[in-house]
MARFIBA-491361 format. One record per residue (C-alpha): x, y, z; residue number from 1. Coordinates in pm, whole numbers, plus 32768, in hexadecimal, padded with zeros to 4 digits. Example, Ala and Ser with C-alpha at 12.3 -4.5 7.8 and 13.67 -1.06 7.14 Angstrom:
<rs>
r px = 84CE	py = 7E3E	pz = 830C	k = 1
r px = 8557	py = 7F96	pz = 82CA	k = 2
</rs>
This chain:
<rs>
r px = 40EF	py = 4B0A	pz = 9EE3	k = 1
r px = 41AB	py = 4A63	pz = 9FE3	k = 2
r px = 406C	py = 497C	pz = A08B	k = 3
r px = 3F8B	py = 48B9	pz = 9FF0	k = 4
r px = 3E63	py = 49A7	pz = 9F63	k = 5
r px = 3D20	py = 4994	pz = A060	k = 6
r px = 3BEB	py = 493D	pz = 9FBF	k = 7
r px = 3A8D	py = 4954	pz = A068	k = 8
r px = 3976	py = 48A7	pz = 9FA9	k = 9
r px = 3831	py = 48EE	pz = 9FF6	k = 10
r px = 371B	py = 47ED	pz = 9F52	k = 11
r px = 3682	py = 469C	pz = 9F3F	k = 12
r px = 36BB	py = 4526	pz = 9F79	k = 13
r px = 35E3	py = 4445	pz = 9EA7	k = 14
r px = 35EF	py = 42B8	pz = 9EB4	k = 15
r px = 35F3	py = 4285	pz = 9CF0	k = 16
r px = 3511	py = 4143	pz = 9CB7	k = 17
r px = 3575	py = 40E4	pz = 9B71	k = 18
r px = 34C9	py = 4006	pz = 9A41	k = 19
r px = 3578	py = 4003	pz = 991F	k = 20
r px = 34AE	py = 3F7F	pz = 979D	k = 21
r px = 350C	py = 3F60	pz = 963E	k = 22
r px = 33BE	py = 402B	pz = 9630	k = 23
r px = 32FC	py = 4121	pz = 96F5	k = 24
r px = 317E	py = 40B8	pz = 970B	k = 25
r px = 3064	py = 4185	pz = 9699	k = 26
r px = 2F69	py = 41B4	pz = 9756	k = 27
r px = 2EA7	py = 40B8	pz = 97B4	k = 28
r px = 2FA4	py = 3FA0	pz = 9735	k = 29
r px = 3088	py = 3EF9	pz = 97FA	k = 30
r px = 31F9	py = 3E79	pz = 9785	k = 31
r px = 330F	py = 3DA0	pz = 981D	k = 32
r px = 3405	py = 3E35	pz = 9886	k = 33
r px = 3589	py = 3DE0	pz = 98AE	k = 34
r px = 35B4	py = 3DDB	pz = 99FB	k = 35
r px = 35A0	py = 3EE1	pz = 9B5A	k = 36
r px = 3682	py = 3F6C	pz = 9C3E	k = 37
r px = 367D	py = 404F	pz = 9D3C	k = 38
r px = 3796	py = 416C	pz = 9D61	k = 39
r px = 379F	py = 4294	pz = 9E51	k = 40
r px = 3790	py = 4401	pz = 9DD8	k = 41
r px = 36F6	py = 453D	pz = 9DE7	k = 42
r px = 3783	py = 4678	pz = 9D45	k = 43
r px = 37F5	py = 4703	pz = 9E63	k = 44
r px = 38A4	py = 45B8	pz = 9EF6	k = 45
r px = 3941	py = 457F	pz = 9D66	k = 46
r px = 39E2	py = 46ED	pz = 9D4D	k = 47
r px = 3A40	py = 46DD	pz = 9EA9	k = 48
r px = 3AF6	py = 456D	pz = 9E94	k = 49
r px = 3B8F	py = 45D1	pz = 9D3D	k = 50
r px = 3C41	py = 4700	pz = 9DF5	k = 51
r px = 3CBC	py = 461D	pz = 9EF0	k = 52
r px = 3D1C	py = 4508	pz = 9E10	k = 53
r px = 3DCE	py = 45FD	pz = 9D47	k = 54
r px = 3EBF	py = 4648	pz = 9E94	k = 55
r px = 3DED	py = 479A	pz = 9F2F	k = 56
r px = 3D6F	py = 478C	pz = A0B1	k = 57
r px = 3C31	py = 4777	pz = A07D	k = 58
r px = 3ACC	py = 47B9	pz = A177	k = 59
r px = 39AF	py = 4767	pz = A12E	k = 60
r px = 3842	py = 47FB	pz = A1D6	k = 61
r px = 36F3	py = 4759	pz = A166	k = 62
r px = 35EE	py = 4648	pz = A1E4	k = 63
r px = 35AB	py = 44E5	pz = A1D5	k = 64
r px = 348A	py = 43F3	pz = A265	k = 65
r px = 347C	py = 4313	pz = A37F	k = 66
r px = 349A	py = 41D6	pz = A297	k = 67
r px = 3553	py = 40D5	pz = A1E4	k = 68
r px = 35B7	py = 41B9	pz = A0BE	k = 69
r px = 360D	py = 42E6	pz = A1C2	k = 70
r px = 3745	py = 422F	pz = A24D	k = 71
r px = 37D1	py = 41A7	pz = A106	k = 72
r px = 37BE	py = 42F8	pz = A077	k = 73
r px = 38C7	py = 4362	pz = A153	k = 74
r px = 39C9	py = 4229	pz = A131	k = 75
r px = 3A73	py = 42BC	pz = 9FE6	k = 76
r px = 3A6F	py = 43FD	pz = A093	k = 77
r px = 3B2A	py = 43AB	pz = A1D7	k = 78
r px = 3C10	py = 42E7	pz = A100	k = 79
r px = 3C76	py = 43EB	pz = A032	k = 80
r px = 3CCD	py = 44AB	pz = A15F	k = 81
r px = 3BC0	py = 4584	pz = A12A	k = 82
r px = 3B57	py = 4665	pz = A2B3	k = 83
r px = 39BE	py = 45E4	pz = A2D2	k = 84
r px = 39D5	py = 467B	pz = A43E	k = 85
r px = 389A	py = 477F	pz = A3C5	k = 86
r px = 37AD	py = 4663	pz = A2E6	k = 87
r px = 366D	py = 461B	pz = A3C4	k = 88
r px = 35DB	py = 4505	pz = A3D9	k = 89
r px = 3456	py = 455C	pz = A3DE	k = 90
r px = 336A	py = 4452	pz = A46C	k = 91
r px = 3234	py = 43D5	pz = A3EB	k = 92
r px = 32B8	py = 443A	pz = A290	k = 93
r px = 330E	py = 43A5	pz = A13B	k = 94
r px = 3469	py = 43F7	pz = A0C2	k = 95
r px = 3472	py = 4467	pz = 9F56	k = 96
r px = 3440	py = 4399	pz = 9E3E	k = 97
r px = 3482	py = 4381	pz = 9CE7	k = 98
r px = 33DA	py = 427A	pz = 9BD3	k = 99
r px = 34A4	py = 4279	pz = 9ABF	k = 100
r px = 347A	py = 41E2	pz = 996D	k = 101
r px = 35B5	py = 418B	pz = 98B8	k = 102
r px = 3559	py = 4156	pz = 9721	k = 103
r px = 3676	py = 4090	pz = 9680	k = 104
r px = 36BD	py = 409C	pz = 9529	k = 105
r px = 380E	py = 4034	pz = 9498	k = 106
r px = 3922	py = 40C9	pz = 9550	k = 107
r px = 385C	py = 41F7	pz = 95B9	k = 108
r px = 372F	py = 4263	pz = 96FB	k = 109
r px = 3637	py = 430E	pz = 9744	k = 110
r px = 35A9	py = 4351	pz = 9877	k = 111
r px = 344B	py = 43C6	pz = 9906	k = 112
r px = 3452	py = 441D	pz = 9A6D	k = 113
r px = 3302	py = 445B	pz = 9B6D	k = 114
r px = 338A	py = 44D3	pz = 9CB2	k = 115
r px = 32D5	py = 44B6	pz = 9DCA	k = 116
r px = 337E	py = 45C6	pz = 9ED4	k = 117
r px = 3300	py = 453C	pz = A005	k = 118
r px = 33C0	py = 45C2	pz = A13C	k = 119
r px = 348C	py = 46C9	pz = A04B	k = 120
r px = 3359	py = 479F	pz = A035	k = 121
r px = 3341	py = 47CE	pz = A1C3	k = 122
r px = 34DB	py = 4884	pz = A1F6	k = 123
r px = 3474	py = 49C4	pz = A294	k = 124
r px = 352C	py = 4AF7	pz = A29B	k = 125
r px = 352B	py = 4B10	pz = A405	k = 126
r px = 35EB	py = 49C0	pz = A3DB	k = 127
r px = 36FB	py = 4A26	pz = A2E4	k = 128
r px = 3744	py = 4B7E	pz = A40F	k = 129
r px = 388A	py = 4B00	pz = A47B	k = 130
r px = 38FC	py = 4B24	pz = A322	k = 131
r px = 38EF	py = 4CB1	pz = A352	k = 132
r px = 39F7	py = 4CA9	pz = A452	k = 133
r px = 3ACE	py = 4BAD	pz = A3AD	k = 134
r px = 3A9A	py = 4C07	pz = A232	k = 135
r px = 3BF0	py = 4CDF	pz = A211	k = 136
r px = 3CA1	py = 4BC5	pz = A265	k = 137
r px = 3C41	py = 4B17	pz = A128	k = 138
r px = 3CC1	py = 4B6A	pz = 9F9D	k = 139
r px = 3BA2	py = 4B05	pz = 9F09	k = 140
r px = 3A16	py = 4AC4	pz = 9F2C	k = 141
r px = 399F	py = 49C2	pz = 9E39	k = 142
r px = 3814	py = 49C3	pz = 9E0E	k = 143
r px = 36D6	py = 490F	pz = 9D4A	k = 144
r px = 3570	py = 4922	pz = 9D52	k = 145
r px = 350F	py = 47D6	pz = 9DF8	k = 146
r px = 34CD	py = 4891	pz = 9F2F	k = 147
r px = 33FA	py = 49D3	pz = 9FB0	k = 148
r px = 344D	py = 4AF5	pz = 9EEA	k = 149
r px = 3443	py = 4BA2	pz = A03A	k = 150
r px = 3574	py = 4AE2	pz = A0A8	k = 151
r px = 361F	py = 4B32	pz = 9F7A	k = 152
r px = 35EF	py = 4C9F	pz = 9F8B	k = 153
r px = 364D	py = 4CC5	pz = A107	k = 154
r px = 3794	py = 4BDF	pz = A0DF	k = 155
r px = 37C5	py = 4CCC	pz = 9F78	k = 156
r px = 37B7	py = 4E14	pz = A042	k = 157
r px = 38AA	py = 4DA0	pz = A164	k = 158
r px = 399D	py = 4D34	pz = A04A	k = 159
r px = 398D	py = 4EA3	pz = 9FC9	k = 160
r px = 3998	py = 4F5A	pz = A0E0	k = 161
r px = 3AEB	py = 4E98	pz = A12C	k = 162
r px = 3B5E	py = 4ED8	pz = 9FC4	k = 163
r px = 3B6C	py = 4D43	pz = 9F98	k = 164
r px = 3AF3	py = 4CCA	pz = 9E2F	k = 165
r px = 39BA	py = 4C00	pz = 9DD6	k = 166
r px = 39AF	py = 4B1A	pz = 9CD2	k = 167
r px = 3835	py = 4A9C	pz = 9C7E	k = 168
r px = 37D4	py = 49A0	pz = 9BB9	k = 169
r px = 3656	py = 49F1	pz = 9B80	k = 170
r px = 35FB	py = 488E	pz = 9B55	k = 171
r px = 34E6	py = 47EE	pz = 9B33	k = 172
r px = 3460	py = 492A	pz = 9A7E	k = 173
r px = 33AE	py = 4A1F	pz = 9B66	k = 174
r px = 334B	py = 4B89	pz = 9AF1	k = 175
r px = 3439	py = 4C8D	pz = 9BE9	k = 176
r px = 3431	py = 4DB3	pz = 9C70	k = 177
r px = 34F9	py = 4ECD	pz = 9BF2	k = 178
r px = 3575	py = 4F23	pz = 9D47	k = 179
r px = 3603	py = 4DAB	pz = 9D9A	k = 180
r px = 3699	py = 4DAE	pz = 9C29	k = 181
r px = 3732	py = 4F05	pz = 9C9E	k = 182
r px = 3806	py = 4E74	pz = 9DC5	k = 183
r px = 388E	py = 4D6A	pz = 9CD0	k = 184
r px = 3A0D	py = 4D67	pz = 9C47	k = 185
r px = 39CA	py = 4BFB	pz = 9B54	k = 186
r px = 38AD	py = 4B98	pz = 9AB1	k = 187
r px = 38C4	py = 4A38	pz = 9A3C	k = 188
r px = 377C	py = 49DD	pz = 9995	k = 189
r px = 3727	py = 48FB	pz = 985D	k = 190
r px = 36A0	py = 4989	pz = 970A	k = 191
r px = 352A	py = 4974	pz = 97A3	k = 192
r px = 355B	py = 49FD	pz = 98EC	k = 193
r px = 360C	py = 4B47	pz = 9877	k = 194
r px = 34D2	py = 4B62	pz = 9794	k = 195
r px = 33FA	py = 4B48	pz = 98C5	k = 196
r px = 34C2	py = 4C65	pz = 9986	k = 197
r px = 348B	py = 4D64	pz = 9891	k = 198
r px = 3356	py = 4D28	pz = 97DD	k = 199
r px = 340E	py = 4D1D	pz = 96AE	k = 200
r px = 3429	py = 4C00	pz = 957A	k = 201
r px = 3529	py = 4B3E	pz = 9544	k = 202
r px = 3504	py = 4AB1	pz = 93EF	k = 203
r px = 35CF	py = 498F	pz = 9324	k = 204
r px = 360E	py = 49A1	pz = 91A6	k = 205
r px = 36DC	py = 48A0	pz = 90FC	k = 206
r px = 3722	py = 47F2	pz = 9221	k = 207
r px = 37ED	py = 493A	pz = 92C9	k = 208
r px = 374B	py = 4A37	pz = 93B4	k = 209
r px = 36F5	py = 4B80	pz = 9316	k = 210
r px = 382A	py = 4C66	pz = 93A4	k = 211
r px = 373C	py = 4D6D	pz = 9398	k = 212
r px = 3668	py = 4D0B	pz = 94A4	k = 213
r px = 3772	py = 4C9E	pz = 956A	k = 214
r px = 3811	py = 4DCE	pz = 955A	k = 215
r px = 368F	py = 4E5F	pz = 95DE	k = 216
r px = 3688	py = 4D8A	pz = 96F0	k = 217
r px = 37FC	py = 4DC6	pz = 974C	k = 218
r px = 37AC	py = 4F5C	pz = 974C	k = 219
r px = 3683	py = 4F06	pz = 97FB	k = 220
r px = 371F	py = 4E66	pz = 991D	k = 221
r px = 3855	py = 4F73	pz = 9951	k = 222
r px = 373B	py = 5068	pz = 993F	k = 223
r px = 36E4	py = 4FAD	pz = 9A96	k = 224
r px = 3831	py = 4FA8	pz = 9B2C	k = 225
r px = 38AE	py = 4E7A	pz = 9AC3	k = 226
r px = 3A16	py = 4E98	pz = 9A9C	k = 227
r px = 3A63	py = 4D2A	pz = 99F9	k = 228
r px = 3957	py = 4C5A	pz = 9947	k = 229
r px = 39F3	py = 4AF9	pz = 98B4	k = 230
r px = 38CB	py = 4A52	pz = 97E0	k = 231
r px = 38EB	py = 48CF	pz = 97E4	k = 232
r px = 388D	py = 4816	pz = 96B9	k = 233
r px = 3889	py = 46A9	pz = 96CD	k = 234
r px = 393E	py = 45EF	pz = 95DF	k = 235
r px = 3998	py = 4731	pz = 955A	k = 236
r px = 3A6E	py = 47BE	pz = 9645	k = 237
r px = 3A34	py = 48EA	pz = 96D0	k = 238
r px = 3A1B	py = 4A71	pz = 9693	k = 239
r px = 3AC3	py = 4B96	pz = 975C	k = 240
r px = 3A0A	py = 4CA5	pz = 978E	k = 241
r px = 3ADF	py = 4E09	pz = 977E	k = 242
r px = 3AE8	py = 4F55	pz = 978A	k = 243
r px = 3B3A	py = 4F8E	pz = 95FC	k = 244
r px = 3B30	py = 4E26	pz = 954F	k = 245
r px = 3A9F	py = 4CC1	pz = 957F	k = 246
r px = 3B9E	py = 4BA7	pz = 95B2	k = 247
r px = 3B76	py = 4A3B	pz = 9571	k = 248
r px = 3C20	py = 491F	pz = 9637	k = 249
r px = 3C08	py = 4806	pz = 9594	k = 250
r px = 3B9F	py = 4691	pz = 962F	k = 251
r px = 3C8D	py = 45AF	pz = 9676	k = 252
r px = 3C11	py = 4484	pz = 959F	k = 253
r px = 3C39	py = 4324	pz = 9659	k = 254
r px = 3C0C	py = 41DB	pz = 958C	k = 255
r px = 3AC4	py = 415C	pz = 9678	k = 256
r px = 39DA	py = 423F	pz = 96FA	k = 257
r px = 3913	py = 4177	pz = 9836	k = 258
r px = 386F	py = 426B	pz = 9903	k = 259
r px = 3833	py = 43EB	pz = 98A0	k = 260
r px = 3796	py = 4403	pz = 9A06	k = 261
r px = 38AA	py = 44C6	pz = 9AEC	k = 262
r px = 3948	py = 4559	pz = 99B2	k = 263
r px = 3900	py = 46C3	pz = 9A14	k = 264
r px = 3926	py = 46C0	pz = 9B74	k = 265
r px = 3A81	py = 463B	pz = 9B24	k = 266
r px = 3ADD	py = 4742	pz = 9A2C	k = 267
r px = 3A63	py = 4850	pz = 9B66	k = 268
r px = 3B00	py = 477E	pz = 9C7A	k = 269
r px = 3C66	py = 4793	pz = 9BA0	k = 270
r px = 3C10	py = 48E7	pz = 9B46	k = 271
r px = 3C00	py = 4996	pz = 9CB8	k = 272
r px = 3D64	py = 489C	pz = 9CF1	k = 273
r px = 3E1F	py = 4930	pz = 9BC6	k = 274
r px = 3DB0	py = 4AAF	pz = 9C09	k = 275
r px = 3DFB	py = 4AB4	pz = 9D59	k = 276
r px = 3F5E	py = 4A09	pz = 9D48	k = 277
r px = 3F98	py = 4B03	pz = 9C66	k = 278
r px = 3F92	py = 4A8A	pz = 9B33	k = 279
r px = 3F62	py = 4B94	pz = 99DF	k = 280
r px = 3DE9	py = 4B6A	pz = 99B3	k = 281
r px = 3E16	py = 4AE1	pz = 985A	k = 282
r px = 3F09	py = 49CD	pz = 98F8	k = 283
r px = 3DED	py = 498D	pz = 99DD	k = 284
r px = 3CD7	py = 4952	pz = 98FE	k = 285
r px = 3DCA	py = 4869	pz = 9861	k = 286
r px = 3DFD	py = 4798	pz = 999A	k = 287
r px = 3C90	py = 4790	pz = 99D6	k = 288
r px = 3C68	py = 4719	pz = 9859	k = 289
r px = 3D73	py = 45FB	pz = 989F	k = 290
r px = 3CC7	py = 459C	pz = 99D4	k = 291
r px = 3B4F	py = 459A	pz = 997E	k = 292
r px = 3BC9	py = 44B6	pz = 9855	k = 293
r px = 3C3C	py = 439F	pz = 9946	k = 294
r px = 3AF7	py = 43C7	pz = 99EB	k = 295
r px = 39F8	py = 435A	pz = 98A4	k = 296
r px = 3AFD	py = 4237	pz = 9874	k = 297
r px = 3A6A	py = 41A3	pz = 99DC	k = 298
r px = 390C	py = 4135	pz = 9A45	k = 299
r px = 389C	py = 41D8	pz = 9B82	k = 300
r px = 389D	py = 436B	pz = 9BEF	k = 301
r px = 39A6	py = 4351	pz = 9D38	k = 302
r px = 3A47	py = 4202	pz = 9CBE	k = 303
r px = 3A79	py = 42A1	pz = 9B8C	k = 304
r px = 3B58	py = 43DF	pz = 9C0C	k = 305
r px = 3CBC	py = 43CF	pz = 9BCA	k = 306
r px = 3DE2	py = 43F9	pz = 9C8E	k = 307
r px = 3EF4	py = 44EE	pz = 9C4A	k = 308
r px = 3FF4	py = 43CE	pz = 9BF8	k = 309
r px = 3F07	py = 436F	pz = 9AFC	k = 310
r px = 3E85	py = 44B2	pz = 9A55	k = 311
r px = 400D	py = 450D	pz = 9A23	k = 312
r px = 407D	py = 43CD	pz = 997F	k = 313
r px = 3F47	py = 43F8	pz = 9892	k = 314
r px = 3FE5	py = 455B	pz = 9839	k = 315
r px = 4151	py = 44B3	pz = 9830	k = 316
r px = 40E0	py = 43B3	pz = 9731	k = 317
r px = 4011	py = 44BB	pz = 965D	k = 318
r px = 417F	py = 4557	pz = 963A	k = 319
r px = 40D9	py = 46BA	pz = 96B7	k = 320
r px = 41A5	py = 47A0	pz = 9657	k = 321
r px = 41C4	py = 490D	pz = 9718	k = 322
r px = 4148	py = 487E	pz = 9878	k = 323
r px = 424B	py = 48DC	pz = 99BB	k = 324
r px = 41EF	py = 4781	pz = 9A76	k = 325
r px = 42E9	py = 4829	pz = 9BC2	k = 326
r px = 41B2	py = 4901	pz = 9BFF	k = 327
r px = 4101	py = 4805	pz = 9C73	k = 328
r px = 4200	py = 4788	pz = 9D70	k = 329
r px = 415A	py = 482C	pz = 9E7D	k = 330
r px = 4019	py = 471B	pz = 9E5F	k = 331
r px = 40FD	py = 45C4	pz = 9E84	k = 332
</rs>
């Protein structure tokens, strides 16, 4: 590739209100806590910021409220060069929000998010119609679930009647249709949500997933037309999905983790860069590894995203071996 790859995210911005505590309450107690911050997000706005961050030309189509939040939403955005000429503004409504609680323990967190999706939930499809005239122009659709399905599925058509890719992160966990999951190239859920898309368990022994079941779901989900399912894991890495074996990636451990909370839409956000500069997919999932590893070593979801300066100098010092750093020459 010769250009910068064009990505078009789809999703959400949501305004992350964050408490953290050496301990969750129960219910009915109440704790101190450490202190609160506020930090602007949205899985949509994350993926979409990483991409650009990480050097691709990135757009980005969703909906914010009339208020305070709705403008500061946008700041990291238009900073990072991302185009915001499509994000409405919709009056008389709430931008999304997200209360997170941030348990600290040692040099490790947890997080427990309630997001409230305010004007995310009101994108229409008639909305989103200029992308059908425009969507060939684009090398990749990124997608989540923290706006109407609808919109999802009419922006997932247009992509494959142009014979662009969709990568979907199917987060927060929502139960899909098999015809949506069918216009899909990458699946990028976490352990529970590819349990949720095909009714099937996904059990733990010893600490380790049972293969077995992975392998069920994996089967499950090419049986729907999903041609690449990557399985993240946490702290554990993650799990490739194909056609004749299950592949691990490990995590990139980091000496402090402070905030788990954009982890994942990091990992996607680097993922859709690396496959669409070309990169082998393994190489890919590797850059996405090294990347979503500088992210749990920050508090915040957007402050958190690295550049691509810094996600190669963590690879550099790791001494990774086998990685052609000139194909990503095209993003500086």
């Amino acid at each position: 590739m010769q250009r910068k790859p064009r990505i078009l995210t789809v999703g959400s911005f949501v305004m992350d209100v964050i408490a953290t505590t050496d301990r969750v309450p129960a219910a009915g107690q109440t704790v101190y806590g450490r202190d609160f911050h506020m930090a602007p997000g949205g899985k949509g706005a994350n993926q979409a910021l990483q991409c650009a961050r990480l050097g691709a030309d990135v757009t980005m189509m969703g909906c914010v409220g009339d208020d305070l939040f709705g403008e500061r939403l946008l700041e990291p955005m238009r900073a990072a060069g991302v185009h915001l000429d499509h994000v409405i503004t919709r009056s008389g409504v709430s931008s999304g929000v997200g209360h997170v609680t941030l348990e600290i323990q040692g040099n490790t967190a947890q997080n427990r998010i309630v997001v409230i999706p305010g004007a995310n939930r009101t994108l229409t499809p008639a909305e989103v119609s200029w992308i059908q005239q425009e969507i060939g122009s684009y090398d990749l659709v990124l997608l989540q679930l923290e706006i109407p399905l609808a919109v999802n599925r009419v922006v997932a058509r247009w992509a494959k009647a142009a014979g662009v890719p969709v990568m979907l992160n199917p987060a927060p966990a929502t139960e899909l249709d098999d015809e949506l999951l069918g216009l899909v190239t990458w699946l990028i859920p976490n352990e529970q949500e590819a349990s949720m898309e095909t009714h099937l368990p996904l059990r733990t022994e010893d600490g380790h997933l049972v293969e077995e079941d992975l392998r069920h779901i994996a089967d499950s989900l090419w049986d729907k037309g999903v041609a690449h399912t990557v399985i993240t894991l946490g702290g554990h890495g993650s799990v490739v999905v194909e056609a004749d074996r299950l592949r691990y990636v490990p995590c990139i451990a980091m000496p402090h983790v402070a905030d788990p909370t954009a982890a994942g839409d990091s990992f996607v956000g680097a993922l859709a860069v690396g496959v669409t500069v070309g990169l082998p997919y393994a190489r890919a999932l590797e850059f996405a590894s090294h990347t979503a590893a500088i992210t749990v070593s920050r508090m915040g979801a957007m402050p958190s995203l690295p550049t691509l300066e810094e996600v190669l100098a963590l690879m550099r010092e790791r001494n990774y071996q086998g990685f052609d750093f000139s194909l990503l020459d095209v993003l500086k």
